[in-house]
C-alpha positions as CSV (number, residue, x, y, z in Angstrom):
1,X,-2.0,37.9,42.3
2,X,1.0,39.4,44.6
3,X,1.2,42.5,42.5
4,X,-2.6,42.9,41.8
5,X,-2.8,43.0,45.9
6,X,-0.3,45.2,46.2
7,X,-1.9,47.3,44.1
8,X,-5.2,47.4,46.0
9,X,-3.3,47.8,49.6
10,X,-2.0,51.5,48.1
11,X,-5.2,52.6,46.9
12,X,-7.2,51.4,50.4
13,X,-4.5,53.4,52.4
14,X,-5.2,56.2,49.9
15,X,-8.8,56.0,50.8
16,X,-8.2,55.8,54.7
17,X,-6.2,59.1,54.3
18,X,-9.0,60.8,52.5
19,X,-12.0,59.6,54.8
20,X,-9.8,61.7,57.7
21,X,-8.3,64.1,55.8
22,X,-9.2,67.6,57.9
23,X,-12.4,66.4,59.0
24,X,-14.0,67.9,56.4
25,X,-17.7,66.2,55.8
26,X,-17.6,66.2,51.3
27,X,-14.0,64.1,52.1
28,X,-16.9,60.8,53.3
29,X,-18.4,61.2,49.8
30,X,-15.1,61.4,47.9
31,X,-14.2,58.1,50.3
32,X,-17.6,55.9,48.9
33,X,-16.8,57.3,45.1
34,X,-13.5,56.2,45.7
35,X,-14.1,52.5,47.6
36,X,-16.4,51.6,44.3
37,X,-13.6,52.6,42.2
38,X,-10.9,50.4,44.4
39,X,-13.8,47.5,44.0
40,X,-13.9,48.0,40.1
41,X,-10.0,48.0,39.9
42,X,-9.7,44.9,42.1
43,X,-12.3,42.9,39.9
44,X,-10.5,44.3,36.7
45,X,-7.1,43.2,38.1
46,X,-7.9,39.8,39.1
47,X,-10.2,39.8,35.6
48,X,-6.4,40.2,34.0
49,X,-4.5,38.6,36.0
50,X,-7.0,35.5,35.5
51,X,-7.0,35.7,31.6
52,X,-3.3,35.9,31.9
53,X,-2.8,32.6,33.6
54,X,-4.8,31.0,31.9
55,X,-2.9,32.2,28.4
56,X,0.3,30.9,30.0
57,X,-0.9,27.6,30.5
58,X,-3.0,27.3,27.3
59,X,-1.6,24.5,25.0
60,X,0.5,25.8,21.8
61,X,-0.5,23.8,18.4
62,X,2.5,22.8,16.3
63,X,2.4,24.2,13.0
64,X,2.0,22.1,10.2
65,X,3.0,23.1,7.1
66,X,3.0,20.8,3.8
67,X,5.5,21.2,1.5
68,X,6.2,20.1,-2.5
69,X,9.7,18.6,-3.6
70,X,11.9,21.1,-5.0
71,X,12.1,21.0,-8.9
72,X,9.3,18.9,-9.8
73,X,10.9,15.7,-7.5
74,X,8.9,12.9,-5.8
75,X,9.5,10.4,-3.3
76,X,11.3,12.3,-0.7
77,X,13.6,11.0,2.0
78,X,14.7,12.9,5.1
79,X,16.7,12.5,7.9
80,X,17.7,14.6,10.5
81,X,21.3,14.8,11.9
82,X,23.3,15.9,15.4
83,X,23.9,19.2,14.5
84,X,20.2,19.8,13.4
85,X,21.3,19.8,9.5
86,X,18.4,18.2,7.6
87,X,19.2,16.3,4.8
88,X,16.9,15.3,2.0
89,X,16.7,13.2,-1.4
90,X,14.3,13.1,-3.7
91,X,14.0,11.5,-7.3
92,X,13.5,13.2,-10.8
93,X,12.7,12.3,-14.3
94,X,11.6,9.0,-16.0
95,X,10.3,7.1,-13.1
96,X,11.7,3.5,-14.8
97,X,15.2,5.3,-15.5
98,X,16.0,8.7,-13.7
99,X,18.3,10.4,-10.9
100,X,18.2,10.9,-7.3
101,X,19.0,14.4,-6.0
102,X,20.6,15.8,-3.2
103,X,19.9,18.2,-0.3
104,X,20.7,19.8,2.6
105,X,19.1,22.9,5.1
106,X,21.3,23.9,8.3
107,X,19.6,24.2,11.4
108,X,17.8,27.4,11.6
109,X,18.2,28.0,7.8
110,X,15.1,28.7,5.6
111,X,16.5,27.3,2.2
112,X,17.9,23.5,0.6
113,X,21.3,23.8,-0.4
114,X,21.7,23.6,-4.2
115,X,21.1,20.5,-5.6
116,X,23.8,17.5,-6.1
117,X,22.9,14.7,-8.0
118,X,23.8,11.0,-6.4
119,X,23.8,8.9,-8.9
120,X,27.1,8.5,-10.9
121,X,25.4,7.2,-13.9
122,X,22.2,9.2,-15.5
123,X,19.3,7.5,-15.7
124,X,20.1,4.4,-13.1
125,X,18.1,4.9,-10.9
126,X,14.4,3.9,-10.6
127,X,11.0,5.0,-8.6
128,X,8.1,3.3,-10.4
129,X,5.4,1.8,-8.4
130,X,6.2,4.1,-5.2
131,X,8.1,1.0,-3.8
132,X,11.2,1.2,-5.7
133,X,12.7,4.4,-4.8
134,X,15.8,5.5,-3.4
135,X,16.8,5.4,0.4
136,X,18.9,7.4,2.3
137,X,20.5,7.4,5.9
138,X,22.9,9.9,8.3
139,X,25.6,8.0,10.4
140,X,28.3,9.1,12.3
141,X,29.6,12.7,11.9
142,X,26.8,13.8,9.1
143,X,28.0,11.1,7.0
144,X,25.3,10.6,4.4
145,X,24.7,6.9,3.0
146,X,21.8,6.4,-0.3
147,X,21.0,3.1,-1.8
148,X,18.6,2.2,-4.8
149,X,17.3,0.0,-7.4
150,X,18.9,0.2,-10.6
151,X,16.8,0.8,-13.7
152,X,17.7,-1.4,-16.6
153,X,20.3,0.9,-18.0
154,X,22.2,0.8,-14.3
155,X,26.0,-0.4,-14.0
156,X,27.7,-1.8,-12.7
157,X,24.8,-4.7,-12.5
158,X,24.3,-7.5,-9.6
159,X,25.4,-11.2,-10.3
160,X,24.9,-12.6,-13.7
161,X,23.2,-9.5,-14.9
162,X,20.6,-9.4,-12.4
163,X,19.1,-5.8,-11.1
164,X,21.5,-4.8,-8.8
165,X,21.4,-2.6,-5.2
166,X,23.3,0.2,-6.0
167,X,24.8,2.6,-3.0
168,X,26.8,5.9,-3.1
169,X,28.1,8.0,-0.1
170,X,28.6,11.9,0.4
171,X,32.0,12.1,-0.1
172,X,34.6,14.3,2.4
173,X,34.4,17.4,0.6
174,X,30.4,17.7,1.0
175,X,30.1,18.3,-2.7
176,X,30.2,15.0,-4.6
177,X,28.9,11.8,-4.5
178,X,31.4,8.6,-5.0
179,X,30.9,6.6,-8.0
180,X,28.2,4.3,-7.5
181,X,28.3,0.6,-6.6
182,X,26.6,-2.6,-6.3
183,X,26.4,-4.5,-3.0
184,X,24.5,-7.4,-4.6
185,X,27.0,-10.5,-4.0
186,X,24.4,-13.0,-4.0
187,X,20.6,-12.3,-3.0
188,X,19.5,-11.7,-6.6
189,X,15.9,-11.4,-7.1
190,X,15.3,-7.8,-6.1
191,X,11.4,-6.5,-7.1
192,X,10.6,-4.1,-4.3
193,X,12.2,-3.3,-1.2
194,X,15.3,-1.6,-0.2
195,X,16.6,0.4,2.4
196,X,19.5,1.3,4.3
197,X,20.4,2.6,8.1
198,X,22.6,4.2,10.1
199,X,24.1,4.2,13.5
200,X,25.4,7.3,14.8
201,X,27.4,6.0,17.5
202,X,28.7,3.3,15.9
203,X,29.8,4.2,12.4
204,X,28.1,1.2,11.5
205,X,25.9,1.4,8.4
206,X,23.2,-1.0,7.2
207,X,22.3,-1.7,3.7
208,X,18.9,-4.2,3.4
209,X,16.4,-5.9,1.3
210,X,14.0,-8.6,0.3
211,X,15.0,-11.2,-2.3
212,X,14.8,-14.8,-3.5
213,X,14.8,-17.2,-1.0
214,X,16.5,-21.0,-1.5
215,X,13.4,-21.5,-3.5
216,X,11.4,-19.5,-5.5
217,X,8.5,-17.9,-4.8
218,X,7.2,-15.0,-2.2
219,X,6.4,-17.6,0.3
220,X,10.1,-18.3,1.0
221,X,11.3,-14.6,-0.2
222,X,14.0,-13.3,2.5
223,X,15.1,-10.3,4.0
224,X,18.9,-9.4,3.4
225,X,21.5,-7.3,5.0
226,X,25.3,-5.7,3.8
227,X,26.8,-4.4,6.7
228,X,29.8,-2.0,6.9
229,X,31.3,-1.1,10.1
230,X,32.7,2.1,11.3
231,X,32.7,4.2,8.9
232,X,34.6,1.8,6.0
233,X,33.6,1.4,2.8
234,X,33.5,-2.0,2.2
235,X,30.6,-4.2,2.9
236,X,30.5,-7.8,4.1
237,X,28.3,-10.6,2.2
238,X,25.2,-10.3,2.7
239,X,23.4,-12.5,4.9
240,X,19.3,-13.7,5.6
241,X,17.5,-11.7,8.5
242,X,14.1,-13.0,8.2
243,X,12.8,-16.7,8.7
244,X,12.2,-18.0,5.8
245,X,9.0,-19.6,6.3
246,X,7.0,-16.0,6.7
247,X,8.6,-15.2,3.0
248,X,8.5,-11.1,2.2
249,X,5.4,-9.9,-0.4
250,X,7.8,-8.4,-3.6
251,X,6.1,-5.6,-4.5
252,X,6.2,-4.2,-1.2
253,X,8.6,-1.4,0.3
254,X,10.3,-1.6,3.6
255,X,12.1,0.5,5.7
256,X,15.5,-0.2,7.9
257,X,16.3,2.0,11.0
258,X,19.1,2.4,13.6
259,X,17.4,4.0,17.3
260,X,20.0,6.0,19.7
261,X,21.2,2.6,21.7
262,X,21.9,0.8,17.8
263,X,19.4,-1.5,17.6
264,X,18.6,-2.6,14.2
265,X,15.1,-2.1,13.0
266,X,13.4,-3.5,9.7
267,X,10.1,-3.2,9.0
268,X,8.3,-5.3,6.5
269,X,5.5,-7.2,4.8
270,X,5.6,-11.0,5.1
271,X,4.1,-13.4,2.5
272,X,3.7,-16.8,4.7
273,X,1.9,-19.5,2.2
274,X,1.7,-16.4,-0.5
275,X,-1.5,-15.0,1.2
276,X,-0.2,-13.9,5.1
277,X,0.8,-10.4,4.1
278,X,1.3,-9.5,7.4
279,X,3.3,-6.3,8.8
280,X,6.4,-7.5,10.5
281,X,9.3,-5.9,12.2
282,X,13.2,-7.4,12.7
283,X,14.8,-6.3,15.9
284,X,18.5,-6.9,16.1
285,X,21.0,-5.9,19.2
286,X,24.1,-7.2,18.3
287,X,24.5,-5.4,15.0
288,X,22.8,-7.6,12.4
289,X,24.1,-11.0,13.5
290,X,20.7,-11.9,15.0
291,X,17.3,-11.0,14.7
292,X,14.1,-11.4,16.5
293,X,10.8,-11.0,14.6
294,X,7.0,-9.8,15.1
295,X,4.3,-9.5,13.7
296,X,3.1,-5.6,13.8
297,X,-0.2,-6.3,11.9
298,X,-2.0,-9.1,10.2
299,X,-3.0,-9.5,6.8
300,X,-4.7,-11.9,4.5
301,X,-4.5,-11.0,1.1
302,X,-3.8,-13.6,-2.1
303,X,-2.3,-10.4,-3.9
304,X,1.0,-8.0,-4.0
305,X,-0.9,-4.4,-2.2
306,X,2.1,-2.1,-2.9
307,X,2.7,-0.7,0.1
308,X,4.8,1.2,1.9
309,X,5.8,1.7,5.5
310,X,8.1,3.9,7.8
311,X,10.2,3.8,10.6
312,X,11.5,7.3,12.8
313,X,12.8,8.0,16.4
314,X,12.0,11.2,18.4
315,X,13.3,11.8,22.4
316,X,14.3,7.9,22.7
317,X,10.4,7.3,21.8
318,X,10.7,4.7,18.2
319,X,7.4,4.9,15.9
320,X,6.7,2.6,13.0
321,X,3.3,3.6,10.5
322,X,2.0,0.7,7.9
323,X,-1.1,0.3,5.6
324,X,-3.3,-2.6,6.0
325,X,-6.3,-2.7,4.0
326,X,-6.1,0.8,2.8
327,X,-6.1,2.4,6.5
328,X,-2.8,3.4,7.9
329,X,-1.9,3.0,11.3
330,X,1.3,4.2,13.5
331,X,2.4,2.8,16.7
332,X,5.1,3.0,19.5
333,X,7.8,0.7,20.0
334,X,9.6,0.3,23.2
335,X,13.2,0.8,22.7
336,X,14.4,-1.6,25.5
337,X,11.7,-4.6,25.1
338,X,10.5,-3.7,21.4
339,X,7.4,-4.3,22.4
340,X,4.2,-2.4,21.0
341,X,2.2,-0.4,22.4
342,X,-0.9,-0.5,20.5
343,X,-1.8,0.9,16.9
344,X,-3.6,4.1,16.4
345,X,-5.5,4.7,13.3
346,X,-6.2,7.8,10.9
347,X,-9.7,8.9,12.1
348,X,-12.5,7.4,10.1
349,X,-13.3,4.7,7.6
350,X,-11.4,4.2,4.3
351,X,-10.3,2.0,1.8
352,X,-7.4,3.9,-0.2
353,X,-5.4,5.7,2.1
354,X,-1.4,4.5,1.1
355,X,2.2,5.5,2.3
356,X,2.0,6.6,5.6
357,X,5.0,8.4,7.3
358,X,4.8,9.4,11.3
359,X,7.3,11.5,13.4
360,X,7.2,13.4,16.4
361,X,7.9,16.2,18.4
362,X,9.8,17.5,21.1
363,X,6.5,18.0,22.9
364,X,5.4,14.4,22.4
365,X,3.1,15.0,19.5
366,X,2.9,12.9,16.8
367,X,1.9,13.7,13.1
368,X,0.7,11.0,10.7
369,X,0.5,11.6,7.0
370,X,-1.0,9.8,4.6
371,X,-2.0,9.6,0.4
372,X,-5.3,9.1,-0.9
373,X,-6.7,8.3,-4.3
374,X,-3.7,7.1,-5.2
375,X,-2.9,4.2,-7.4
376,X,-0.7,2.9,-10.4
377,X,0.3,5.3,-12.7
378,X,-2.0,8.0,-10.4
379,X,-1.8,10.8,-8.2
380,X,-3.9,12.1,-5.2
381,X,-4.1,13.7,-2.0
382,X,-2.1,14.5,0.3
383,X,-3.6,14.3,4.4
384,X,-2.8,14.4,8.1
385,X,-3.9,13.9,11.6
386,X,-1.9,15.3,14.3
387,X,-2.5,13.1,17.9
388,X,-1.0,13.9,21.2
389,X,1.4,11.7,23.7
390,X,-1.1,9.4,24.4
391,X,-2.8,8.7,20.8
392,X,-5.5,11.1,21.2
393,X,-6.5,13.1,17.8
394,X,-5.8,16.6,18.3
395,X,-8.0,18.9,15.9
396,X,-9.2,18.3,12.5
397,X,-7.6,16.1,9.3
398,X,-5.8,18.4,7.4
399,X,-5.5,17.9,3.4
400,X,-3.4,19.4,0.4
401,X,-4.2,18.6,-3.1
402,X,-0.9,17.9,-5.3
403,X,0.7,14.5,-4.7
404,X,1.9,13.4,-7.7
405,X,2.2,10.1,-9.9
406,X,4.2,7.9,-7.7
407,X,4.2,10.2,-4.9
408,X,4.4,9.9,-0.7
409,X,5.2,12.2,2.3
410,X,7.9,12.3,4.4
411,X,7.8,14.2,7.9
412,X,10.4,16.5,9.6
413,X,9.6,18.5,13.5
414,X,12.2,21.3,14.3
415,X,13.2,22.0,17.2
416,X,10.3,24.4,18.1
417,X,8.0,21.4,17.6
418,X,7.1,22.6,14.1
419,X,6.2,19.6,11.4
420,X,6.7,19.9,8.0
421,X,5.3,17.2,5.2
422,X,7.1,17.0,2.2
423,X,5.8,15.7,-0.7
């Protein structure tokens, strides 16, 4: 308003001038023509000045933008490192026996790198029934860390022939993978759920997942973990993370996470008594030695659901987004009491919405993404809701048609706030 003011205080002494300019009597009219003129410049002024502030302080939506896999791939992972270099992996060909591929964008660039495959051995790898595909990680330095199921075909295998959990690394060059290798020593039994995780501070890398427990059955299934520390290549035995007596459901997928202060997140879906599959989430703050558990969500089911579930960190703020009874749900985890904060749904009723992924943004706003219509051996659609800090729903659902035969999203936000879905 200072220069608007201004403005008017040069034209009034104009006007003052004119109104005794001489003393000549037609100077009184030219004085009222000009006072309405001063009024109608004042109003338009403060009109503009108005609708200018308010612009300024007028909330800017993120963009959203879903995106397909390169070449024909499914099941994207993404991660995000210190330098702002996204990196991304995403599977092709027979979904019982194919390849994981390999990608990177710098910060500010438009376009993936060319494509480097992962796995040492074609065909080893395996992405059938969504829950069984490959799993990447970013540690210390840009280091990038994948681990998957080996198909049938895969070598070396775990012990006594069994499926094994087969990792790989970028190596120092940036343009090769190392051969791949099984961390399997022990926990055989592998149907479902992998993942590995990264601390960037550390060095230390994580490799996890569900497998027979002392007894058979998904009732006393258990979650495992390899661990590596700083940087080295070797792995320690694996040892149990989860209780036994909550089991883990086999077909389903989890997800392993390391926040900013290296606490080790696992998120995944008991069994207890075969028909508790509830959500539940390991927290561990002394690197994997011990871990604390909670149930996220509850679940009563006497059946395997396939799901899928996800784990990201934005500004210190942890988010973790699960299915139970085909509505997906995301909520915030405190990073210093790993407590909850309260789930937040996708707006209105369903029944098949699958393999939710959630991020946020510098802002605080957080996207969920979700499938629908899909199912075994079946594609569907891809949708979104974007909410603000506090869980409110900002806008409408957005949808894309497209997501393919054992397909799911993954989300990245740039540093302008921007999200895109890949899928």
């Amino acid at each position: 308003m200072g220069w608007t003011t201004a403005a008017m205080d040069i034209r009034y002494g104009h006007f003052l001038m004119r109104m005794t300019k001489n003393g000549n009597p037609g100077s009184k009219i030219d004085a009222v023509n000009q006072m309405k003129f001063c009024v109608f410049l004042f109003c338009l002024l403060a009109l503009c000045a108005a609708a200018f502030s308010g612009s300024a302080t007028a909330p800017v939506m993120p963009t959203i933008t879903p995106v397909h896999v390169p070449d024909g791939g499914i099941q994207p992972q993404t991660a995000v490192d210190r330098a702002g270099t996204l990196h991304m992996i995403y599977f092709k060909g027979d979904a019982s026996a194919g390849d994981i591929e390999y990608a990177e964008r710098k910060a500010g660039a438009t376009d993936f790198s060319a494509p480097i495959r992962v796995n040492s051995q074609l065909g080893s790898a395996m992405a059938i029934g969504t829950v069984r595909g490959p799993q990447l990680a970013v540690g210390r330095e840009g280091h990038v860390y994948v681990v998957w199921m080996g198909s049938k075909q895969a070598k070396p295998t775990g012990p006594n022939g069994a499926d094994p959990i087969l990792f790989s690394r970028l190596d120092d060059s940036g343009k090769a993978f190392e051969p791949q290798r099984n961390l399997m020593q022990y926990a055989t039994g592998i149907n479902g759920g992998l993942s590995v995780a990264a601390d960037q501070a550390s060095g230390d890398v994580y490799v996890m997942w569900h497998a027979t427990g002392e007894t058979p059955g998904e009732a006393t299934r258990r979650v495992y973990v390899a661990r590596s520390t700083a940087d080295r290549k070797v792995f320690a035995r694996e040892s149990a993370a989860s209780p036994a007596a909550i089991g883990a459901c086999g077909c389903c997928g989890m997800r392993g996470f390391v926040d900013d202060r290296g606490a080790v997140y696992i998120l995944y879906r008991a069994a207890g008594d075969n028909v508790h599959r509830d959500m539940t989430l390991l927290v561990s703050t002394d690197h994997a030695k011990t871990f604390r558990a909670t149930m996220v969500a509850p679940w009563k089911l006497d059946a395997c659901p396939m799901s899928t579930n996800y784990l990201s960190e934005a500004d210190g703020r942890v988010f973790a987004a699960w299915e139970t009874m085909g509505q997906v749900y995301f909520d915030e985890i405190n990073p210093r009491t790993f407590d909850l904060s309260g789930a937040f749904s996708a707006p209105g009723d369903a029944q098949d919405r699958k393999h939710p992924a959630v991020a946020a943004n510098s802002r605080g706003e957080v996207l969920l993404a979700w499938t629908e219509g899909t199912a075994w051996s079946r594609g569907g659609t891809l949708a979104w809701q974007l909410y603000d800090e506090a869980g409110k729903p900002i806008g409408a659902e957005g949808h894309a048609n497209g997501v393919p035969v054992w397909g799911l999203p993954s989300i990245v936000a740039d540093r302008d706030g921007n999200f895109t879905i890949l899928y």
